[in-house]
C-alpha positions as CSV (number, residue, x, y, z in Angstrom):
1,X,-6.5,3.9,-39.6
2,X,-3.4,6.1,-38.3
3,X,-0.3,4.3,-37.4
4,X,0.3,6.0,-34.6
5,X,-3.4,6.0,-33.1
6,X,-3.3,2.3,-33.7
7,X,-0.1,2.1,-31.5
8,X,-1.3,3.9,-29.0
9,X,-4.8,1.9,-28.9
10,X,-2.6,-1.2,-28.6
11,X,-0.4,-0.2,-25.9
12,X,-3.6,0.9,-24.4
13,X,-5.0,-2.8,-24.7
14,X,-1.7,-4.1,-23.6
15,X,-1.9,-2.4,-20.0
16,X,-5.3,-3.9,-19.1
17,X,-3.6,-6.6,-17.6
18,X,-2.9,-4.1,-14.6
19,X,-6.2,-3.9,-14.0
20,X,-5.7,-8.4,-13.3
21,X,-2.2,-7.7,-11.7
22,X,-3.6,-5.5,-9.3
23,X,-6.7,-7.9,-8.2
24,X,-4.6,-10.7,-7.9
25,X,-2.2,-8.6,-5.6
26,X,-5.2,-7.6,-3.8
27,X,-6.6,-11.3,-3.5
28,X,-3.1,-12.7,-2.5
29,X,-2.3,-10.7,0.8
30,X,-6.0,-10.8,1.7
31,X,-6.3,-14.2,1.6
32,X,-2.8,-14.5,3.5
33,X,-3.9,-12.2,6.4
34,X,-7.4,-13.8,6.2
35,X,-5.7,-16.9,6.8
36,X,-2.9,-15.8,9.4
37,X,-5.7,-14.3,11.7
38,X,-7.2,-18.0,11.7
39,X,-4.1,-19.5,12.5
40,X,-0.9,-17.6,13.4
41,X,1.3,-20.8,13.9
42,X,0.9,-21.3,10.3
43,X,1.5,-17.7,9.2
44,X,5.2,-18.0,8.8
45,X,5.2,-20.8,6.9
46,X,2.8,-19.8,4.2
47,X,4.6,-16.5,3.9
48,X,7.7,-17.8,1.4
49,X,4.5,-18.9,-0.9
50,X,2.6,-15.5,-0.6
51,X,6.0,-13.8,-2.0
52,X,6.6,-16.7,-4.7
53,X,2.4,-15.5,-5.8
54,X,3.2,-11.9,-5.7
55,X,6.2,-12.2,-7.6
56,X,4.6,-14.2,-10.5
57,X,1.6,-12.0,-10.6
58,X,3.9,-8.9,-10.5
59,X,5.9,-11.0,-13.4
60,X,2.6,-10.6,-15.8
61,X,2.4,-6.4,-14.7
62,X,6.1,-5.7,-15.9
63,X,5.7,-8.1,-19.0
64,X,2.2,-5.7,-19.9
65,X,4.5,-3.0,-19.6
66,X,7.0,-3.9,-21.6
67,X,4.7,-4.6,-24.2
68,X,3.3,-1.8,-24.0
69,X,6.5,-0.2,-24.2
70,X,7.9,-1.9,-27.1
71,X,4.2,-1.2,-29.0
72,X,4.6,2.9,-28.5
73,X,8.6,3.2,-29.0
74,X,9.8,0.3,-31.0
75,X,7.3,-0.6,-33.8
């Protein structure tokens, strides 16, 4: 196989997590406003714990990506 078509079918492979990322994003905030329509006394307190979700799941997007990036540029 081709060096380079192999790094780009890895970096390829490293950015499906996105596809997760994105999902979990998606499931996160839905969930939140799902729940803050229920009960809005509650809303503000959850809120600190939607942003600590989002920023771990966002965590896994940008650690795909540099993968990905290290994959096409560095190896």
């Amino acid at each position: 196989m081709n060096p380079e078509a192999a790094k780009l079918i890895g970096a390829g492979l490293a950015t499906i997590a996105l596809g997760g990322v994105g999902a979990g994003i998606g499931n996160i905030f839905g969930q939140y406003v799902a729940a803050s329509v229920r009960n809005p006394s509650a809303a503000p307190k959850v809120f600190g714990n939607v942003l600590l979700g989002f920023a771990l799941t966002e965590a896994v997007a940008l650690y795909a990506l540099v993968i990905a990036m290290l994959i096409l540029f560095v190896f």
